[in-house]
N, C-alpha and C positions, 0 to 999 in steps of 0.2 A: 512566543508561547507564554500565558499566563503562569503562575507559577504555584499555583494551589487551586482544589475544585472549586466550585460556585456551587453556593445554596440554592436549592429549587425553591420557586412559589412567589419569590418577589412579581409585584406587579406595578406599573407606573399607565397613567391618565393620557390617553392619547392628545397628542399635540394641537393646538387648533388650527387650520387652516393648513397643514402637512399633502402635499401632492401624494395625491392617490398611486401613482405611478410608484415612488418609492416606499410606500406601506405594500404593494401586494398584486395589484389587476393594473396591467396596461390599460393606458386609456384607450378609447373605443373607437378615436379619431387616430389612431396610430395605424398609419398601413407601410405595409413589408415594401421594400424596392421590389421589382421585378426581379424574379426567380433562375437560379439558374442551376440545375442540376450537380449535385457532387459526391461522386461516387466514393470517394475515403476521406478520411481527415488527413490534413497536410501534415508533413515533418515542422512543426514548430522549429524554428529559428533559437537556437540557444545564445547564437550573435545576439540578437535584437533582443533578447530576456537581457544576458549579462550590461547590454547599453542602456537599458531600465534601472539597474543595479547599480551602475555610475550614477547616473541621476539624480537617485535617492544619495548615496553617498557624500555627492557634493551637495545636494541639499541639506547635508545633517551636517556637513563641513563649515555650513553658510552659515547654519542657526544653533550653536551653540554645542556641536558635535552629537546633535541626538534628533529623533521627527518620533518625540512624544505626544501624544493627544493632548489638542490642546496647544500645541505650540505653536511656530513661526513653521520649523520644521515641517508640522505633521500639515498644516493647511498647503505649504507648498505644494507637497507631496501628492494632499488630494488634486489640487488645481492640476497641476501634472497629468494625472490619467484623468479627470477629467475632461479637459481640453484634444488629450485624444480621442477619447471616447465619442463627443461632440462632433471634433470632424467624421468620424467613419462614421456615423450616422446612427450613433444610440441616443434613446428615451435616456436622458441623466439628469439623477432629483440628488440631492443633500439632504442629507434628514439629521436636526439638529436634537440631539439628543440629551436631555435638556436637564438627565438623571445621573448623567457620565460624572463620574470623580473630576476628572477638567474635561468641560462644556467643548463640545467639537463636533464634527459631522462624519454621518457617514454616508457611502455611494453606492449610489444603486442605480443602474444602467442594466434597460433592458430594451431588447433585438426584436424590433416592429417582427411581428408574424407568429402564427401561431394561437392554438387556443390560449384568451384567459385564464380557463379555469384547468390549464395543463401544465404547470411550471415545474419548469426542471433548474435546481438556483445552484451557483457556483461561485464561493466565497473565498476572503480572508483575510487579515487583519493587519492594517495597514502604520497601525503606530508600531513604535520601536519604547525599548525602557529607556530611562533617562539618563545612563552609562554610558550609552555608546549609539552608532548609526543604525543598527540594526537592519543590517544586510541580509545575512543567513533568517534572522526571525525580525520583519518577518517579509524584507524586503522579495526575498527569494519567493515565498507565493505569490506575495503583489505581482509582481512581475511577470512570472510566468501567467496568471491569471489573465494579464493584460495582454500580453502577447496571443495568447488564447481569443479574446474575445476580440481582436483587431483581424488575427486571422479567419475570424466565421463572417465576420464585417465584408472581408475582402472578397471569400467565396461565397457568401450569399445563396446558400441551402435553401431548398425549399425547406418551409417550417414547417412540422409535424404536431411539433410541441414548442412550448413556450419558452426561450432560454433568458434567463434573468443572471449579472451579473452583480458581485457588491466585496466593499472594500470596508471594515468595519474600524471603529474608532475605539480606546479606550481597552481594548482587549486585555492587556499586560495589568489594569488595574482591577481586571475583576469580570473581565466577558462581558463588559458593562455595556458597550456599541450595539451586540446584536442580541443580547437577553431584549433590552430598550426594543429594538426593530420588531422581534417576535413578538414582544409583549402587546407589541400596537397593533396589532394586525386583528381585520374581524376575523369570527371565526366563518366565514367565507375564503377569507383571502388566504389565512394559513390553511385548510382544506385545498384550495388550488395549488399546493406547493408540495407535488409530488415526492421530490428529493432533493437533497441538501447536500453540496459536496464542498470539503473545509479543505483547504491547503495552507498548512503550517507548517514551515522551514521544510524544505522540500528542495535545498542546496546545502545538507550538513557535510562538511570535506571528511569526513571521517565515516560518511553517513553509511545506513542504513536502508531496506526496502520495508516501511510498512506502512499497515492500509488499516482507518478504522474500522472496526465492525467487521472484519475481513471476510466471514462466512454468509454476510446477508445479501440477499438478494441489489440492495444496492450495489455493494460494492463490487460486483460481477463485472463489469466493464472493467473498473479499475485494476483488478485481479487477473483478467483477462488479458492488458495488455502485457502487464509485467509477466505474467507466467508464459506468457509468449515470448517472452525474451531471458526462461528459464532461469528467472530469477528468486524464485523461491520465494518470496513475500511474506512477511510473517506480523499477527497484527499487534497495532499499535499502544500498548499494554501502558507506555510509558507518559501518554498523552490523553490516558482518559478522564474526561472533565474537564480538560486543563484548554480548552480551544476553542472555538465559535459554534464549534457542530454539537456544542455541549447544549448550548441556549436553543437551539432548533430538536436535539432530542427531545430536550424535557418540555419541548412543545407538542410533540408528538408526529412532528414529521421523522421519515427516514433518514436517514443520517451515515457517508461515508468519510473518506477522503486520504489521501496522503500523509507523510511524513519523512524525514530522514532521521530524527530523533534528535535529541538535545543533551544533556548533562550526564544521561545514563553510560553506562560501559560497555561500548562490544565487545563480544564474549570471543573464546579464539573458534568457536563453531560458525559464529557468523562472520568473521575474519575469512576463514577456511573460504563459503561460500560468495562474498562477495567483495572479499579485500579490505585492504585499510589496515590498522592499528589493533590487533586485539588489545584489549584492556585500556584502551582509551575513548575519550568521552568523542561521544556521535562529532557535539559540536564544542572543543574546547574553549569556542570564544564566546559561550551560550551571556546571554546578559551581561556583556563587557565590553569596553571600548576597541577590543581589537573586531569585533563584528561588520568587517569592513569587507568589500571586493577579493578582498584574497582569502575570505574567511568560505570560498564557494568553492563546491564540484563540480565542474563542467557536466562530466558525467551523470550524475544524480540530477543534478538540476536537468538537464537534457532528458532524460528520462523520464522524469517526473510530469514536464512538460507535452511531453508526445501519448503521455499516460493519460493528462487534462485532456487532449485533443481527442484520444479516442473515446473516453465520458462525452462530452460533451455532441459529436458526431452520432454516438449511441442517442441521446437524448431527442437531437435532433429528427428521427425517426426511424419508420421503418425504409431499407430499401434506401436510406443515402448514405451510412456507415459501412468500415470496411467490414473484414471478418477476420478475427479472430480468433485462430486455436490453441486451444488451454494443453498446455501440455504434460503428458501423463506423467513425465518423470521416467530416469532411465528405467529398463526390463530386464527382469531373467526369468529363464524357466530350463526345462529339462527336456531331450529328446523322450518322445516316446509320454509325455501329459498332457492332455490336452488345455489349453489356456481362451481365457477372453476378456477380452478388453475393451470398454465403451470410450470412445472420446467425443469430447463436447467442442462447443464454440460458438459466440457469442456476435452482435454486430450482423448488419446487412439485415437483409430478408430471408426467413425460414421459410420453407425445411431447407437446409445441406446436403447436396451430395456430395459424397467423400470416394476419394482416390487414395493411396499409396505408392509406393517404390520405397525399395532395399527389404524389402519385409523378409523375416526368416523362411527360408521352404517350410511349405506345410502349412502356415497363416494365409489368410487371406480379411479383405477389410468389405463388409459389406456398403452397399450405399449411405446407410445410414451411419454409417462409422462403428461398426462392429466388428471388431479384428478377432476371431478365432480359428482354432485346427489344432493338428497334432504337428509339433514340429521334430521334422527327423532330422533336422545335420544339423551338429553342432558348430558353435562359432561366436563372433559378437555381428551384427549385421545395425549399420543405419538405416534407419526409418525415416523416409517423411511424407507425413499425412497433412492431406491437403482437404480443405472444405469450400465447395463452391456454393454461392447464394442464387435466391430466386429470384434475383431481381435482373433488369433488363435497362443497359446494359449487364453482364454477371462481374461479381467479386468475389474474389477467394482469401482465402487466407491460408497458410503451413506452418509447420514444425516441424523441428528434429528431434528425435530421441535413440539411443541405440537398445537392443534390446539382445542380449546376452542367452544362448541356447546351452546348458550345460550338457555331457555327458551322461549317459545311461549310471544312473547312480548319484550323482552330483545331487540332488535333493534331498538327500541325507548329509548334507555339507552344510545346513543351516537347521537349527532347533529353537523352538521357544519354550519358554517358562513363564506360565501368566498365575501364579500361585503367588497370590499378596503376600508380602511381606511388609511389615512393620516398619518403621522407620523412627525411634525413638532420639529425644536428644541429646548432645554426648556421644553417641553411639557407632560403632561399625556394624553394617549385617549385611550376609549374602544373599544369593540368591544362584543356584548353580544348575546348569544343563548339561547334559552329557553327548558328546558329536560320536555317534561309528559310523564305518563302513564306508567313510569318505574316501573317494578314488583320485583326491589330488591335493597338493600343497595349499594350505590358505594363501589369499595372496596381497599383496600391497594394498590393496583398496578393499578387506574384507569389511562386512556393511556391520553397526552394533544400533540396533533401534530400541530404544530405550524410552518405556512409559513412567513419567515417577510422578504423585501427588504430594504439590510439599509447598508452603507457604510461604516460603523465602529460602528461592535456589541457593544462595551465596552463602549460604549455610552447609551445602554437600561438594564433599569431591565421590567425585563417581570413576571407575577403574573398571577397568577389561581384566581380569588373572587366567592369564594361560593355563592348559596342564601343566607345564614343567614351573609355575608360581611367580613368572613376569607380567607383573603389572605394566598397564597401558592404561593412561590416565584421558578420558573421557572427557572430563568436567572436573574446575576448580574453583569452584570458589566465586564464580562468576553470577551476575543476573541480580547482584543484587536483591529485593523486595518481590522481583519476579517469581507470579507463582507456578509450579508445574512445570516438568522435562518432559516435552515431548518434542524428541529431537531424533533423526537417525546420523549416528557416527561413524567417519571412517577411518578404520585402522589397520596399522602396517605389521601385520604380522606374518610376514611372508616367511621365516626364520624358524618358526613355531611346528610343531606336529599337529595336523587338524584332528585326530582320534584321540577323548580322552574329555576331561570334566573341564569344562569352564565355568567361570564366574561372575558376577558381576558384583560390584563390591561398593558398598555406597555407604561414607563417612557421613555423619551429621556433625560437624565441628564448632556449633554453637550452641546454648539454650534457648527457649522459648516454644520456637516453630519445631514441626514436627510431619511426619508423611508417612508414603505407603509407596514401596517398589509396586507399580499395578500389572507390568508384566514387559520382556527383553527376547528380543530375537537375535541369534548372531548368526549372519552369512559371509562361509568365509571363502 
């Protein structure tokens, strides 16, 4: 990952005599192997990523401990996936990029089939800094990337759309590989380039789940597998500008992609959700000679990986991707109110018909995946919702969630308060709600969802105050330069009386930055 943003508006002279194939439009003489139907995206092989990962490693071991643009290292590196690439049967150009801080190539391999003017592109940046081999960044996209495009090689989809792969040079000095690629492109050929999907360090051991852009339309697949795997995904604040989908932004194509994070700090919220180290860096061996093989997640990287395969399957069209459902996030509600609930999901061929099982008495899921009723017995019950596709043969896709029925009453066991408060610097201030009538004990996993506007979280400690004046600390101090808490927390205050004033209590224990409590729900 580069380590500062790139300026917009630079522009460089297209190159003379540069194969058209690797600026933009397969050539016209390029035809697909014979087709053969595939009905999901495979389980990517995290074996065959991490023996990619060796690869690069001794290659940086060979050339002076680093596969900088420009070097011994970084040409290996391309010839590398190059050569595979070649055998499984991709279009692969070099495009020497002739504006780069050190002069080197980059790769661009693309999958006979498919309209021209439909391209769906899948990147990431293939030098390392000149400290270290640069495994985790940024050998870990390369890698999975390549794994990805060997596995669509092998199943041989029919093409819907265009899928273009590329491996960018010079990244670490300034996005300088694929700013150069956008910039050459007519504006025909960037017009053909529907979406742009980046993957940078997407094996941090410490790591993280986030997605660029995480609410756009692009990044729907991406967001779709991981929430399939209830992984809560959160996006990638820490990486923006700083990566190759930065140069295809400010091109004006769409723009997603992965991450696991770099230098930043997990907070103990994301700790809580997805494990690892609270208060240590995503990737502690970010830009350093320790960025070697053992600097990886199996996990993360695995996931990340099967996350590329379902993008790319989505791309591939309609009706050969699997499906996909998004999942709602655990439920509660009350005997005796009526509730509803739409769930979606992504992948295959539309419309979906939708099934259930474990659903609480009283709900029921329509076909189109509309879960409402009045539920009469209380309890927690497992849910799983399943969504079949229209396509022939059919694919489905499911989820779990459980969804929590409380007691006659129980709905007065949660309050909110959306009345702004200030957030000055220096400062303490509340913000308080009042619970009655609650018919049971708060309990170990009472939920505190907390909206805050604030320019630099690592600036507030945020606190739960009981009735009886026990604080329950929230948030410390954490997030660094990150702006904005919108987070829900869970707290153990099963010990507590649930009748009576709560609080929430938000320190600003710096100068400068400054916010606004926007409004706190606590269910307990």
């Amino acid at each position: 990952m580069f380590r500062r943003s790139l300026a917009a508006g630079a522009t460089f002279a297209l190159v003379a005599g540069f194969a058209v194939a690797a600026l933009g439009v397969t050539p016209a003489t390029a035809e697909a192997p014979p087709a053969a139907t595939v009905l999901a995206p495979p389980d990517i092989s995290v074996s065959n990523i991490q023996a990619h990962l060796t690869q690069f490693n001794t290659i940086a071991s060979n050339s002076g401990g680093h596969r900088r643009a420009g070097s011994a290292g970084y040409t290996a590196s391309v010839n590398y996936i190059k050569d595979k690439l070649t055998q499984a049967g991709y279009t692969v150009a070099l495009q020497d990029c002739t504006t780069c801080t050190y002069r080197s190539n980059n790769l661009i391999a693309d999958w006979p089939g498919g309209p021209a003017d439909n391209v769906i592109m899948f990147g990431a940046h293939l030098d390392s800094v000149s400290a270290g081999p640069g495994i985790n960044d940024n050998a870990s996209g390369s890698g999975a990337l390549l794994e990805n495009a060997l596995a669509l090689a092998q199943a041989n989809p029919t093409m819907t759309k265009h899928v273009r792969f590329a491996w960018w040079t010079d990244e670490e000095q300034g996005l300088n590989g694929s700013e150069f690629y956008v910039n050459n492109l007519s504006s025909t050929q960037r017009a053909s380039i529907k979406a742009y999907y980046n993957f940078d360090m997407v094996g941090s051991i410490n790591g993280g789940y986030f997605i660029n852009r995480i609410t756009s339309t692009t990044a729907a697949p991406l967001k779709a597998y991981w929430d399939s795997l209830n992984l809560s995904p959160e996006e990638n604040t820490e990486g923006q500008g700083r990566s190759d989908d930065y140069s295809f932004q400010q091109g004006g194509i769409p723009t997603s992609g992965y991450a696991a994070g770099a230098s930043a700090r997990k907070t103990s919220a994301q700790a809580s959700k997805w494990g690892g180290t609270s208060g240590g860096a995503f990737d502690p061996c970010y830009h350093r000679s320790c960025d070697t093989t053992s600097n990886i997640s199996a996990t993360v990287l695995n996931r990340a990986a099967d996350g590329i395969a379902h993008a790319v399957w989505t791309a591939v069209g309609s009706g050969t991707g699997s499906v996909a459902v998004t999942n709602p996030g655990n439920q509660t509600g009350t005997v005796g109110t009526p509730v509803n609930l739409q769930l979606s999901a992504s992948g295959g061929a539309t419309p979906y018909t939708w099934s259930a099982t474990g659903m609480p008495t009283g709900l029921t899921m329509s076909a189109s995946g509309a879960i409402s009723g009045t539920p009469s017995t209380a309890g927690t019950f497992n849910v799983t919702a399943t969504a079949t596709d229209n396509s022939s043969p059919v694919k489905s896709g499911s989820t779990q969630f459980s969804w929590t029925i409380n007691p006659t009453g129980g709905a007065s066991c949660s309050g909110t308060n959306g009345n702004n408060v200030a957030i000055p610097d220096n400062t303490t201030v509340t913000s308080p709600l009042t619970i009655s009538n609650c018919d049971r004990s708060p309990s170990t996993t009472s939920k505190v969802e907390v909206h805050i506007q604030h320019t630099y979280i690592g600036d507030l400690v945020v606190s739960l105050v009981a009735p009886d004046g026990t604080a329950y600390t929230l948030h410390n101090r954490s997030g660094g330069s990150t702006d904005n808490i919108n987070q829900t927390y869970t707290a153990n205050v099963a010990g507590e009386t649930a009748n009576g004033n709560w609080t929430l209590r938000v320190q600003d224990a710096a100068a400068i930055d400054t916010g606004t409590i926007d409004t706190w729900t606590l269910t307990l």
